[in-house]
C-alpha positions in Angstrom: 4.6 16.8 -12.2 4.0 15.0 -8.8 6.8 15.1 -6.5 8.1 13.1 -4.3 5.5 11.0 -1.9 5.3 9.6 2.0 3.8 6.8 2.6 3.1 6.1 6.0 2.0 2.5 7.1 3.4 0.9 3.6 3.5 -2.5 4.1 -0.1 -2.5 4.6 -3.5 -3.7 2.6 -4.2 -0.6 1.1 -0.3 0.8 0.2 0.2 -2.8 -1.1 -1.3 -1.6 -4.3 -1.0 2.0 -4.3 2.6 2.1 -4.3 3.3 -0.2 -7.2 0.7 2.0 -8.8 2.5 5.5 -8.0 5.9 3.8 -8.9 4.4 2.8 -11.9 3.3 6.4 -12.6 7.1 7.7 -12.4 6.4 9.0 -9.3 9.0 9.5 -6.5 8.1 7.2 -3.4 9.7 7.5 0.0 8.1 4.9 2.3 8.5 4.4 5.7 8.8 1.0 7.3 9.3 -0.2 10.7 11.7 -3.4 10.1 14.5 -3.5 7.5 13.0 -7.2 6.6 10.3 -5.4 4.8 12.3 -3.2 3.1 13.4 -5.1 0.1 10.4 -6.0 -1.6 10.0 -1.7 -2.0 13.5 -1.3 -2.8 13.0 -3.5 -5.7 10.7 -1.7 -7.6 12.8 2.1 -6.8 11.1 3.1 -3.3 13.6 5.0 -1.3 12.9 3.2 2.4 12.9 5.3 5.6 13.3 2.5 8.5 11.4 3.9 11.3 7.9 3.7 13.9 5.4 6.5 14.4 5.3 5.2 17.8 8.9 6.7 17.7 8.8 10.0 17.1 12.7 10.9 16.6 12.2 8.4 13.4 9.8 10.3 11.9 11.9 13.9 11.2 14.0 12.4 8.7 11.4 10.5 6.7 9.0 13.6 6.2 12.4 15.8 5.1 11.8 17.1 1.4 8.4 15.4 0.3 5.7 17.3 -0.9 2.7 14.9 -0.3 2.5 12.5 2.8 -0.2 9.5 2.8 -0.7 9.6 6.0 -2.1 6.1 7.1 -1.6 4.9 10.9 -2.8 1.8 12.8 -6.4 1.5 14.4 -4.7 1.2 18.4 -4.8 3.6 21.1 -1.8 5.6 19.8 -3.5 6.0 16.6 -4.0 10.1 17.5 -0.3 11.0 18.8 1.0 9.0 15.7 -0.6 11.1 13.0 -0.3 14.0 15.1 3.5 13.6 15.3 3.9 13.1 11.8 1.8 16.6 11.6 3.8 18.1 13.8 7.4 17.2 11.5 5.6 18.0 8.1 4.7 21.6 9.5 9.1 22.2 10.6 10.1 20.5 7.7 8.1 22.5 5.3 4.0 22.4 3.8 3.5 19.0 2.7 -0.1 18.3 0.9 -1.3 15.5 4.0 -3.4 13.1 2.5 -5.1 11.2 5.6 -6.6 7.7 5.2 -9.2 8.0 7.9 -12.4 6.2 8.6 -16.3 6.4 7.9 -17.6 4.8 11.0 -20.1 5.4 14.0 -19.0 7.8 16.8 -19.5 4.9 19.0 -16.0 3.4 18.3 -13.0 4.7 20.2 -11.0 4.1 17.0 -13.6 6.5 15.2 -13.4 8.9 18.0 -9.1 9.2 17.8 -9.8 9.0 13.8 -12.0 12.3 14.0 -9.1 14.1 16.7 -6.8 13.9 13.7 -8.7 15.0 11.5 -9.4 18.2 13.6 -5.6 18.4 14.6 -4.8 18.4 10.7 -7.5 21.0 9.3 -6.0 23.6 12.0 -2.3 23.0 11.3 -2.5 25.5 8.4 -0.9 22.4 6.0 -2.6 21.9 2.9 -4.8 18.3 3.4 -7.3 16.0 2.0 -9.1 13.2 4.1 -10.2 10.0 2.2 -13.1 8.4 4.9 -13.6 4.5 3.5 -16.1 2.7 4.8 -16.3 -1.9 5.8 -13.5 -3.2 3.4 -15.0 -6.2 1.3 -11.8 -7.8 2.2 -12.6 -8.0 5.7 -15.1 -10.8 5.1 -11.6 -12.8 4.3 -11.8 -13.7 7.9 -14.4 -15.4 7.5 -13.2 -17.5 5.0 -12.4 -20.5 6.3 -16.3 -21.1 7.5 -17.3 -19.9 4.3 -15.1 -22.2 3.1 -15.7 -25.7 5.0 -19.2 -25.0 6.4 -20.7 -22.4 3.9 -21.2 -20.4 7.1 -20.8 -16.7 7.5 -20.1 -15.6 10.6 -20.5 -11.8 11.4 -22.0 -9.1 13.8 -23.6 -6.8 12.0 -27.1 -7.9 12.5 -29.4 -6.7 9.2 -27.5 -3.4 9.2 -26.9 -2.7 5.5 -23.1 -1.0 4.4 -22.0 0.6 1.6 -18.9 -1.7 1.8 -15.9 -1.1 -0.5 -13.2 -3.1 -1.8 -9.5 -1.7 -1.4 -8.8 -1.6 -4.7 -11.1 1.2 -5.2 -9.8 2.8 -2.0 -6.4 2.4 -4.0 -7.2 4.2 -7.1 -8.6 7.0 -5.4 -5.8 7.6 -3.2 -3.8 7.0 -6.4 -5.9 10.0 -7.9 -5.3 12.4 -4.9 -1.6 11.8 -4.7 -1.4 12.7 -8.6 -4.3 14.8 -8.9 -4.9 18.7 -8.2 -7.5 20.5 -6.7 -8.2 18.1 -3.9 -6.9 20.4 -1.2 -9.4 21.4 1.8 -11.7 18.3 0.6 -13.0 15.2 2.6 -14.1 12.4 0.4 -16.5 9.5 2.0 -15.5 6.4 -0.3 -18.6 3.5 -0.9 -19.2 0.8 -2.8 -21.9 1.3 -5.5 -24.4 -0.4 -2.9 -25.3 -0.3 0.6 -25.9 -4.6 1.3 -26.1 -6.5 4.5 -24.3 -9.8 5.3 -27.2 -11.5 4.5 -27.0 -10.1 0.3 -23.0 -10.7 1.1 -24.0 -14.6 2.0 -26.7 -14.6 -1.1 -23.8 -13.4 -3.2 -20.9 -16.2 -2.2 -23.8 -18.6 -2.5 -24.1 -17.2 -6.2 -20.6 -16.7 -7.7 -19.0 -20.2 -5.4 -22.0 -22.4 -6.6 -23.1 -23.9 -3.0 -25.1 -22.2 -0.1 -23.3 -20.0 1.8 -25.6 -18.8 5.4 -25.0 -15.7 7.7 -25.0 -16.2 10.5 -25.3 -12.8 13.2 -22.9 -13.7 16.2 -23.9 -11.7 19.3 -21.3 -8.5 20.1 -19.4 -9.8 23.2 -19.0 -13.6 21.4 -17.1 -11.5 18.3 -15.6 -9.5 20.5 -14.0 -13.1 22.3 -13.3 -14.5 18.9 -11.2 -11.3 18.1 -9.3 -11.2 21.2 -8.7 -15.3 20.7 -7.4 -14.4 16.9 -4.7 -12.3 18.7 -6.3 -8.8 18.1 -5.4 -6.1 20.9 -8.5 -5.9 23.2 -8.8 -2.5 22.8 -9.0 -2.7 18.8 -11.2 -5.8 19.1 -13.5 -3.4 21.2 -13.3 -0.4 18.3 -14.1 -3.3 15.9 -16.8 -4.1 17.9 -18.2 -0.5 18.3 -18.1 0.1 14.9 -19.9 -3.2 14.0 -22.5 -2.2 16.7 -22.8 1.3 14.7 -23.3 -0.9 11.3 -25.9 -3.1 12.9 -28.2 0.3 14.1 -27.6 1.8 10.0 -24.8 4.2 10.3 -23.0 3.2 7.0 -26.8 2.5 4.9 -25.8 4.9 2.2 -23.5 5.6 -0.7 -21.5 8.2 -2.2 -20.5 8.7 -5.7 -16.7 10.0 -4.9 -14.7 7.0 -6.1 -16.5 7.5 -9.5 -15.6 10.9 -9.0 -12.0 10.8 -8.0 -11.1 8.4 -10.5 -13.1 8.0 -13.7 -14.6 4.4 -13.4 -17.5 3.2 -10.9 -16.7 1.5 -7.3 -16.5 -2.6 -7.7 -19.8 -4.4 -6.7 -19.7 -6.7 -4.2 -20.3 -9.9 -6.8 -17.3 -8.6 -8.7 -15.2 -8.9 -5.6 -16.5 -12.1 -5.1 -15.6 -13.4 -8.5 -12.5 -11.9 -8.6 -11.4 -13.4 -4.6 -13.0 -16.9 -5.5 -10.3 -19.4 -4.5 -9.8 -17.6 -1.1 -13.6 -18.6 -0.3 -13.3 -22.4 -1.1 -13.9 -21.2 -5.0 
């Protein structure tokens, strides 16, 4: 039986789903949130809430105390290293935790790729037992572009004709859902694709397709995305990782697939039209 379950960076995209799921399993769920206003929604469904930051460190003792798996999930900043390496650092004197790290699959170019791959390193030599799940571009990041999508049929992006084995969350949920109550995943890194590697252009043929109107991409030039970011109220130095890593998309880094998701958990990654289909209304549909 799995015990009881950390979940680091809960209130976010990808632990919005994976924690009703593990709840839903019986499992044991300890999550650990930074305000108390985000607590209740957890509490609700039997999540035992640890108020705390990882930009804290003497918060993060107490939340790692008696769990034997942590989903280990920080924030794309420039603390993004020391974070996970504190939490590291209290799993190994509380005890030896199974780490499960949510990482990234992105070119070396991007600083946030670069801190990504220092954890990683820090957690294969801290003698605890891990796994590292290594997504790739979320389909739900094209939700930014939405509103064009929406009112102009324009998409918007930076990725030039680069193609990307994009994935949606959901997928990224059930295989972290598989690792948490799975075996025999320790000492393993899993790259985690879509069933395709598409460009924005096959993304735009696609919302053209399943919303019934033409949809256009549109490639935006690296510094004018980079202003739009920064304008949306992203940090400059995450807009500039962003930006890195959609420079590494545009040159081919991510042109390729894997068959892990499959793998991990018995059915096949969702295509990009059955994201599509299933996130109509948020595109205008």
């Amino acid at each position: 039986m799995t015990g009881k379950i950390l979940v680091t960076g809960a209130t976010g995209n990808t632990c919005s789903g994976l924690i009703p799921a593990l709840r839903g399993a019986g499992v044991d769920v300890r999550a650990l949130v930074r305000e108390e206003a985000n607590a209740q929604s957890l509490r609700e469904i039997g999540v035992e809430v640890v108020i705390g930051d990882l930009d804290q460190p003497e918060t993060i003792a107490p939340a790692v105390e008696d769990v034997d798996k942590i989903y280990l999930l920080t924030w794309n900043g420039p603390t993004q290293a020391k974070q996970a390496k504190d939490v590291i650092a209290a799993a190994k004197n509380a005890g030896n935790p199974h780490i499960v790290r949510h990482s990234m699959w992105g070119s070396e170019k991007s600083r946030i790729v670069q801190q990504g791959d220092e954890v990683e390193e820090t957690l294969k030599s801290s003698g605890l037992p891990w796994t590292i799940l290594r997504p790739t571009f979320y389909m739900q990041n094209t939700m930014m572009a939405a509103q064009t999508i929406a009112s102009d049929g324009m998409l918007y992006w930076d990725t030039g004709d680069g193609k990307l084995g994009m994935i949606d969350v959901r997928d990224i949920q059930d295989s972290a859902f598989a690792v948490l109550t799975g075996s025999g995943h320790e000492g393993r890194s899993y790259i985690l694709t879509g069933p395709e590697a598409i460009s924005m252009h096959d993304v735009a043929d696609t919302f053209s397709k399943v919303l019934g109107k033409d949809v256009t991409y549109v490639n935006v030039p690296h510094e004018a995305s980079l202003e739009s970011m920064v304008n949306m109220g992203f940090p400059e130095w995450i807009a500039r990782g962003y930006g890195e890593l959609m420079e590494g998309f545009s040159e081919g880094f991510a042109n390729s697939t894997t068959d892990n998701v499959e793998k991990l958990t018995g059915h096949p990654p969702r295509s990009f039209e059955q994201f599509a289909r299933d996130f109509a209304q948020v595109y205008g549909g």
